[in-house]
Structure formats: structure tokens, C-alpha cells
VMD Tcl script that builds the backbone (N, CA, C; Angstrom):
set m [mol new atoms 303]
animate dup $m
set s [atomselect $m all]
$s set {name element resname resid chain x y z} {
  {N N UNK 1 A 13.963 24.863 5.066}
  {CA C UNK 1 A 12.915 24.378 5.913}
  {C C UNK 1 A 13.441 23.226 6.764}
  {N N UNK 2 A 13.091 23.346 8.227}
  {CA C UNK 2 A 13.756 22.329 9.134}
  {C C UNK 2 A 12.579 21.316 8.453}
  {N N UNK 3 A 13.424 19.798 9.010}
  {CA C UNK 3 A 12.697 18.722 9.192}
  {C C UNK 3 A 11.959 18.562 10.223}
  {N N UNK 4 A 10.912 17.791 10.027}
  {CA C UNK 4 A 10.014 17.590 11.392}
  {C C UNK 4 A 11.107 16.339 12.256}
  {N N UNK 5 A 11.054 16.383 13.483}
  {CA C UNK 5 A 11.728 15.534 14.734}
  {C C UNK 5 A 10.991 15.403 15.349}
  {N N UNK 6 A 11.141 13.907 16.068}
  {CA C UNK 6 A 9.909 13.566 17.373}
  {C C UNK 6 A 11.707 12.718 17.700}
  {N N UNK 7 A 11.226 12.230 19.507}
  {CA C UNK 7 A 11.974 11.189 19.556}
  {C C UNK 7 A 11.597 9.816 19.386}
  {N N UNK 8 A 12.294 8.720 19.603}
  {CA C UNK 8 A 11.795 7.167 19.235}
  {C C UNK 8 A 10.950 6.784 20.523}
  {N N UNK 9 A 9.612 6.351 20.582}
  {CA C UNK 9 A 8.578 5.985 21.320}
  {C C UNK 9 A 7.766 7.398 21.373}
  {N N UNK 10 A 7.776 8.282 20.722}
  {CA C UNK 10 A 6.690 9.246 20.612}
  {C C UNK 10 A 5.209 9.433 19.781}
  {N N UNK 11 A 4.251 9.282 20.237}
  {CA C UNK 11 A 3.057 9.145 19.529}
  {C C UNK 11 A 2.204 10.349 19.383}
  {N N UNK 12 A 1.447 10.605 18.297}
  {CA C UNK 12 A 0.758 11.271 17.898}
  {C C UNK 12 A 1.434 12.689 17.102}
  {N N UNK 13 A 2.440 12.576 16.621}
  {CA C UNK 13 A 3.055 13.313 15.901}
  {C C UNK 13 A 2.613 13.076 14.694}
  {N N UNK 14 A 1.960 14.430 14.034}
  {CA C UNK 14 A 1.855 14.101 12.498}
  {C C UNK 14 A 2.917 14.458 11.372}
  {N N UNK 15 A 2.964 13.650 10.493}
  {CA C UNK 15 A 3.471 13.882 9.471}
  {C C UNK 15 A 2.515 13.962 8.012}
  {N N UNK 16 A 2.663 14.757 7.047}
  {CA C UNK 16 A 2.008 14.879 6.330}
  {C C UNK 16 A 2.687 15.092 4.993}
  {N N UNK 17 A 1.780 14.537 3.848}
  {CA C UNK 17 A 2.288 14.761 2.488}
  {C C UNK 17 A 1.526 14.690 1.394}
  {N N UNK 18 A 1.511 15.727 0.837}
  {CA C UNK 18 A 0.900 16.120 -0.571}
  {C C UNK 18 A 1.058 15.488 -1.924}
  {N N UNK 19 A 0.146 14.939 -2.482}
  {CA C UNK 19 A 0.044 14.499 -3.985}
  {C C UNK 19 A -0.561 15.546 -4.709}
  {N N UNK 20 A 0.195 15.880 -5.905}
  {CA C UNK 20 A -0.683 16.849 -6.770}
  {C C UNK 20 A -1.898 16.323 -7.515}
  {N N UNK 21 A -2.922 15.556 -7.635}
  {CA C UNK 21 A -3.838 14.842 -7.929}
  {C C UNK 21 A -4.832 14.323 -6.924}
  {N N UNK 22 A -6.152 14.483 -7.234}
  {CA C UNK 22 A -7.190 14.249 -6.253}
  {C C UNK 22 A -7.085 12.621 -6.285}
  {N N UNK 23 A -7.259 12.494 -4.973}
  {CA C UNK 23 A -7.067 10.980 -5.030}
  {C C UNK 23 A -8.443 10.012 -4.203}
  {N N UNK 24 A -9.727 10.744 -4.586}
  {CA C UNK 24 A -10.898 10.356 -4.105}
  {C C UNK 24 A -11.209 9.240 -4.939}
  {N N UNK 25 A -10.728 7.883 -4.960}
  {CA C UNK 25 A -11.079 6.689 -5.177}
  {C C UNK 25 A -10.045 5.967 -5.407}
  {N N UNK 26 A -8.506 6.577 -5.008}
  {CA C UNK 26 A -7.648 5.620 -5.131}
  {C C UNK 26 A -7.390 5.170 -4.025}
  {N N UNK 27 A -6.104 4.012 -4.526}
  {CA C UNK 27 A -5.842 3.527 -3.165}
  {C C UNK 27 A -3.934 4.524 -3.007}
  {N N UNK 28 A -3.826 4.238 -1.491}
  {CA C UNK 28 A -2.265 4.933 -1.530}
  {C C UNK 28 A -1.652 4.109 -0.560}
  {N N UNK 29 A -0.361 4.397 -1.097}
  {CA C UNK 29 A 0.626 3.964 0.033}
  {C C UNK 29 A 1.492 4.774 0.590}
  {N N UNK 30 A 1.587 5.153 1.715}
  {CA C UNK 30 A 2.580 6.123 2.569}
  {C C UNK 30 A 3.549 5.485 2.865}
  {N N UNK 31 A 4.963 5.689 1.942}
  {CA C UNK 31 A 6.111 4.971 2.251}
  {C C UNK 31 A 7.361 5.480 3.242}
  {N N UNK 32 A 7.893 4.943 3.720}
  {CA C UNK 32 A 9.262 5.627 4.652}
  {C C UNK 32 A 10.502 4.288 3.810}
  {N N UNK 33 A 11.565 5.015 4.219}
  {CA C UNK 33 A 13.112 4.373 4.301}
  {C C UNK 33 A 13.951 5.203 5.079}
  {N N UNK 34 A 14.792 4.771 6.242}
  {CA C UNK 34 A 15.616 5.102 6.902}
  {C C UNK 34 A 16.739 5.348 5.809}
  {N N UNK 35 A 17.248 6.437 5.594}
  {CA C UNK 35 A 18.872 6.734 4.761}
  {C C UNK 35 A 19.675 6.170 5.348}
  {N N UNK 36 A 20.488 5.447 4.492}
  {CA C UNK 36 A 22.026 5.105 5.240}
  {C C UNK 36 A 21.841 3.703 5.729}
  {N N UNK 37 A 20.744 2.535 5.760}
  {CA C UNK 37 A 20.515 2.094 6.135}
  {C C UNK 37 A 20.127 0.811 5.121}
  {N N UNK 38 A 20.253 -0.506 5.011}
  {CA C UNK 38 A 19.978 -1.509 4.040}
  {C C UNK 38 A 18.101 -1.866 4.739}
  {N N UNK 39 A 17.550 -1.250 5.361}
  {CA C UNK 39 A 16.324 -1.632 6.000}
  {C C UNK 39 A 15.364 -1.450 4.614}
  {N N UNK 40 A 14.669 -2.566 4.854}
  {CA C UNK 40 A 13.524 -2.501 3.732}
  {C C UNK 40 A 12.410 -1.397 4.083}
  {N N UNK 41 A 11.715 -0.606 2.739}
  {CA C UNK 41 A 11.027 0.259 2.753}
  {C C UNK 41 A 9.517 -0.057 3.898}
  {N N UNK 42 A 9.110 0.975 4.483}
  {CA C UNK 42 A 7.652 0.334 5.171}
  {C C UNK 42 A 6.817 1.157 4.878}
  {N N UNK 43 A 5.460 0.236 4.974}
  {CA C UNK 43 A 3.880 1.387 4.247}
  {C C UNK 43 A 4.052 1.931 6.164}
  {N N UNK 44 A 3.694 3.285 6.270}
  {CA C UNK 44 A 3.098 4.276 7.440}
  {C C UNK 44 A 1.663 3.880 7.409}
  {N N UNK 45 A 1.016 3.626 8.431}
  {CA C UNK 45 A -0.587 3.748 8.841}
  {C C UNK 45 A -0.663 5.374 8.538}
  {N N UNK 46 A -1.892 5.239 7.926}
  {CA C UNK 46 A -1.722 7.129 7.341}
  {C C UNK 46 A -3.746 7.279 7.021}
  {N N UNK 47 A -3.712 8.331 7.228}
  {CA C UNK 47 A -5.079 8.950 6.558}
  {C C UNK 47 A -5.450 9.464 5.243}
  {N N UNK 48 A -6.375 9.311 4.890}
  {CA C UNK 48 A -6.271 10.325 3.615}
  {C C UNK 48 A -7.281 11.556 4.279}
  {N N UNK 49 A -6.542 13.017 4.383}
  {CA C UNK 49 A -7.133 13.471 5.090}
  {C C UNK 49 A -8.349 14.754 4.110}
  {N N UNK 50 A -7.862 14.782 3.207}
  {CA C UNK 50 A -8.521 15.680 1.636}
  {C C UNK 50 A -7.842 14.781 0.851}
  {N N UNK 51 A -8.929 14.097 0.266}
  {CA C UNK 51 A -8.949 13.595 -1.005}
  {C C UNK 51 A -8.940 14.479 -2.079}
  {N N UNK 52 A -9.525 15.533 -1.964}
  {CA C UNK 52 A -9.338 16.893 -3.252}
  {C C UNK 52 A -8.014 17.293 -3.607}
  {N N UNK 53 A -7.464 17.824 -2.087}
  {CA C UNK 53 A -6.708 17.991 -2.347}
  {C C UNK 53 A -5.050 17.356 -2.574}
  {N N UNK 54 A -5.358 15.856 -2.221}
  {CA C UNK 54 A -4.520 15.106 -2.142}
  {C C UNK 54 A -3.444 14.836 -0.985}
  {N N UNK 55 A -4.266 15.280 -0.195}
  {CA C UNK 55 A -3.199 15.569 1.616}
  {C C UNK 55 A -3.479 14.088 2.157}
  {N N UNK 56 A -2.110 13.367 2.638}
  {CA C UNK 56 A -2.425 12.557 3.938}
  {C C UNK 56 A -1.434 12.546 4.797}
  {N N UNK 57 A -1.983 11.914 5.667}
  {CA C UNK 57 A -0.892 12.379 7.273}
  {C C UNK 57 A -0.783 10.971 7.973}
  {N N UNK 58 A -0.081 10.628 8.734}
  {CA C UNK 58 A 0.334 9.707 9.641}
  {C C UNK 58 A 0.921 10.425 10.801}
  {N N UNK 59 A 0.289 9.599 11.998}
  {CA C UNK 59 A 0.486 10.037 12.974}
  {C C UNK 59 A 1.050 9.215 13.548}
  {N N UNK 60 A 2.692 9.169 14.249}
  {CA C UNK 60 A 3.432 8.033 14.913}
  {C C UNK 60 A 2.868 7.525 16.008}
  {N N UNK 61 A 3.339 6.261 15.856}
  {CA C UNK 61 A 2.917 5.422 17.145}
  {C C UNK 61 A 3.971 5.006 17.774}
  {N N UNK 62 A 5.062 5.323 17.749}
  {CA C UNK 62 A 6.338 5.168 19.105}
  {C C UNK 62 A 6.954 3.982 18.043}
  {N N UNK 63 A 6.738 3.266 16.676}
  {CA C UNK 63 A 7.317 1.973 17.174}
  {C C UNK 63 A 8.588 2.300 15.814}
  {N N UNK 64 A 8.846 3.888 15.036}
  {CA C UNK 64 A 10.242 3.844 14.439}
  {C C UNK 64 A 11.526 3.839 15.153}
  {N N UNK 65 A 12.650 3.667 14.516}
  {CA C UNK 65 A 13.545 2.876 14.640}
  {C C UNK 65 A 14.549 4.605 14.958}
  {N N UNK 66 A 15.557 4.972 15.437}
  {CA C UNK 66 A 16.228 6.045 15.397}
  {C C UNK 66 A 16.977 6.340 13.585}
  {N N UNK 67 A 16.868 7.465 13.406}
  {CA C UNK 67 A 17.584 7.889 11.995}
  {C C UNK 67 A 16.418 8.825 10.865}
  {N N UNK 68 A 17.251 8.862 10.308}
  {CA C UNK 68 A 16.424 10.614 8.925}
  {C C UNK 68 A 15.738 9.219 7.863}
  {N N UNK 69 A 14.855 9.863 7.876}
  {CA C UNK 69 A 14.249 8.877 6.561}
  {C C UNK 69 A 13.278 9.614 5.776}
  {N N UNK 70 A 13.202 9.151 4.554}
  {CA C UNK 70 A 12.610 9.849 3.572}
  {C C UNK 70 A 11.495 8.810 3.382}
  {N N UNK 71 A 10.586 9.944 2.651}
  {CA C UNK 71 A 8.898 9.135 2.278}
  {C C UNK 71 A 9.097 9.500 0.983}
  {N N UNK 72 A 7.871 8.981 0.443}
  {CA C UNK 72 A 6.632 9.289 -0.860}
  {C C UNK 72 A 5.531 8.817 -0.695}
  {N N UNK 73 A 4.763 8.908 -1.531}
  {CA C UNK 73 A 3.187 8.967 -1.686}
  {C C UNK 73 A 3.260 7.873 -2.806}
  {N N UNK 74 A 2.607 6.683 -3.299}
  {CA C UNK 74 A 2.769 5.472 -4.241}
  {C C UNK 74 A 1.240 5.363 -4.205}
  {N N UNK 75 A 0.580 5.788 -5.391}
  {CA C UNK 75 A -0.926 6.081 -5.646}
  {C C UNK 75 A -1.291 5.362 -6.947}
  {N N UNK 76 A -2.471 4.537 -6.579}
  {CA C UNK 76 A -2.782 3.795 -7.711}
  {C C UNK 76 A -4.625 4.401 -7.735}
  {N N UNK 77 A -5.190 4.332 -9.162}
  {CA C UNK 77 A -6.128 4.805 -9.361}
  {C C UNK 77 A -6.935 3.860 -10.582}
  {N N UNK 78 A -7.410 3.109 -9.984}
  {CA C UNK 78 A -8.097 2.179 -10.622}
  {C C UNK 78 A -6.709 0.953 -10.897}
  {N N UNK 79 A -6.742 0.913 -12.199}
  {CA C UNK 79 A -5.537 -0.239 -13.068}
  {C C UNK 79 A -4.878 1.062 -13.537}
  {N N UNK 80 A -4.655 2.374 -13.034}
  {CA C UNK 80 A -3.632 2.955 -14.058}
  {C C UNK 80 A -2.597 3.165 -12.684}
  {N N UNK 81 A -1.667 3.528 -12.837}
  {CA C UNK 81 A -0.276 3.668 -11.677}
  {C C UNK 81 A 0.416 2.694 -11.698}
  {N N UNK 82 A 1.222 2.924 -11.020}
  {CA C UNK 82 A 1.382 3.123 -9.499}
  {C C UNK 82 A 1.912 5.152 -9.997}
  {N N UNK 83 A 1.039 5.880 -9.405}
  {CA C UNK 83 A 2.287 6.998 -9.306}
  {C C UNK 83 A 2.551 7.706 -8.768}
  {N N UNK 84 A 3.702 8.045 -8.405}
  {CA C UNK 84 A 4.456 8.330 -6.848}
  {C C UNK 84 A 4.771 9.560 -6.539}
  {N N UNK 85 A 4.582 9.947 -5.650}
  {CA C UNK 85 A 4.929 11.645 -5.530}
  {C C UNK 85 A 5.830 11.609 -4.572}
  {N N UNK 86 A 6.579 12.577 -4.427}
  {CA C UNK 86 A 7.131 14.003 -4.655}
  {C C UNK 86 A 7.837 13.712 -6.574}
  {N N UNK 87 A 7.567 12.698 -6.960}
  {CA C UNK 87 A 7.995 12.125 -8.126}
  {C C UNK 87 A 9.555 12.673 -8.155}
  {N N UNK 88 A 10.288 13.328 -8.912}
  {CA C UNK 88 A 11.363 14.200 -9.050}
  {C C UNK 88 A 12.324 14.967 -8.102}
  {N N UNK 89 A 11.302 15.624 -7.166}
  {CA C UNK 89 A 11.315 17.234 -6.169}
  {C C UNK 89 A 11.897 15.858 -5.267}
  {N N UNK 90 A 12.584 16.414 -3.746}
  {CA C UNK 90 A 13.448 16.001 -2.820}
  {C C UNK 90 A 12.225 15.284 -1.672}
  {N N UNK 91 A 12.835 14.557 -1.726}
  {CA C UNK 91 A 11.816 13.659 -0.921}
  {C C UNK 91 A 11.403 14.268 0.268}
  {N N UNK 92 A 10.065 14.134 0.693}
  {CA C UNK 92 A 9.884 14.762 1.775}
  {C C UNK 92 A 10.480 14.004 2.943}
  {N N UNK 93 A 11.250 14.350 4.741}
  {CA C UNK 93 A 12.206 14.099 5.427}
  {C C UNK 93 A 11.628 13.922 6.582}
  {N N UNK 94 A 12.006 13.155 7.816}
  {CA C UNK 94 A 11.507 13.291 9.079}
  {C C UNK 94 A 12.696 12.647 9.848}
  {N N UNK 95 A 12.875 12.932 10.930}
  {CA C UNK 95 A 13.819 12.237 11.109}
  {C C UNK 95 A 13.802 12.113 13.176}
  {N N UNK 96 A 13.990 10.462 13.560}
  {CA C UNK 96 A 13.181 10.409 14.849}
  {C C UNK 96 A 14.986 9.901 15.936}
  {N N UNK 97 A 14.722 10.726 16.630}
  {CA C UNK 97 A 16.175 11.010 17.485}
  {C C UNK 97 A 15.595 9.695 18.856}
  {N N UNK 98 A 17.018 9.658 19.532}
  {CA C UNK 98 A 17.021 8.673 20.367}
  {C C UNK 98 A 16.501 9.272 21.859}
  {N N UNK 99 A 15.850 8.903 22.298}
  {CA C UNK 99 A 15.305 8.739 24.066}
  {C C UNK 99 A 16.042 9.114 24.985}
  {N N UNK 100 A 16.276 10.424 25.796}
  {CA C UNK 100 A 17.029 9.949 26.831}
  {C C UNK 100 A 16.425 8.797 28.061}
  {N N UNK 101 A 15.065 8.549 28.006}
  {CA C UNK 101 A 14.782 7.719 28.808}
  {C C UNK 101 A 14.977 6.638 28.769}
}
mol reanalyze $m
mol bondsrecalc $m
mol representation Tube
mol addrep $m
């Protein structure tokens, strides 16, 4: 499966990612890290778009940095968590290419 690509300053591209657990009263965090890179991890502005089913999406706003970076899902549910998905399985990937403009 290709990775999703946008270039750097592109908006409204979604990205999306699945938790196996309904997450209708938790809170979440949509994380990124650039690979290859000492840059500290950042929360994504993101939706929860089915709470049933545990789907949320973020839609870019132009302001990542060029390079492949990997997410997870960091879900807390009341005082029990933090717990993180893709947990194990390969992180889900996106990766935002440079401008010719």
C-alpha cells in the first residue's frame, strides 16, 4: 500500500487513523514524528470522526516540515491509559515532499 503524499504548504489533505476501541468519551492524541530526524514528536489538530468506530482524521494545514513521518493514536479513557494504537502493527506513514514553488 502506497503512502499518502501532499506537498509542504498543502491544505486540506486528510489523513486518517483507526483505533480498535470505541473512543466515545475519551480524550486522544494524534501524534506525528518525522523519521530520521531528532525533531520532537507533535499532537496533529485532528477530528474524531466515529467515535464507534474509532476513526480520526486530520486535515493539513500547509505548516509540516518536508520528510516521511510516522503517527499513532495515544488514547486515554477516563484515568485508565494512555493506549496507543497501531500498538505493535507498522506505524501508520505519510510523507510531505518539497514545493516546486
Amino acid at each position: 500500500m502506497a503512502i499518502p503524499e501532499f506537498k509542504r504548504g498543502d491544505v486540506g489533505y486528510v489523513i486518517t487513523a483507526t483505533a480498535n476501541m470505541d473512543l466515545t468519551g475519551c480524550t486522544v492524541r494524534f501524534l506525528a514524528q518525522r523519521e530520521g530526524y531528532p525533531d520532537p514528536v507533535i499532537e496533529l489538530a485532528h477530528t474524531v470522526t466515529d467515535a464507534a468506530a474509532g476513526e480520526v482524521e486530520h486535515s493539513t494545514d500547509g505548516t509540516l516540515e518536508v520528510g516521511d513521518y510516522v503517527t499513532e493514536l495515544e488514547v486515554m479513557r477516563g484515568a485508565e491509559g494512555p493506549f496507543t494504537f497501531p500498538g505493535t502493527k507498522t506505524l501508520p506513514r505519510f510523507r510531505v515532499n518539497q514545493d516546486l514553488g
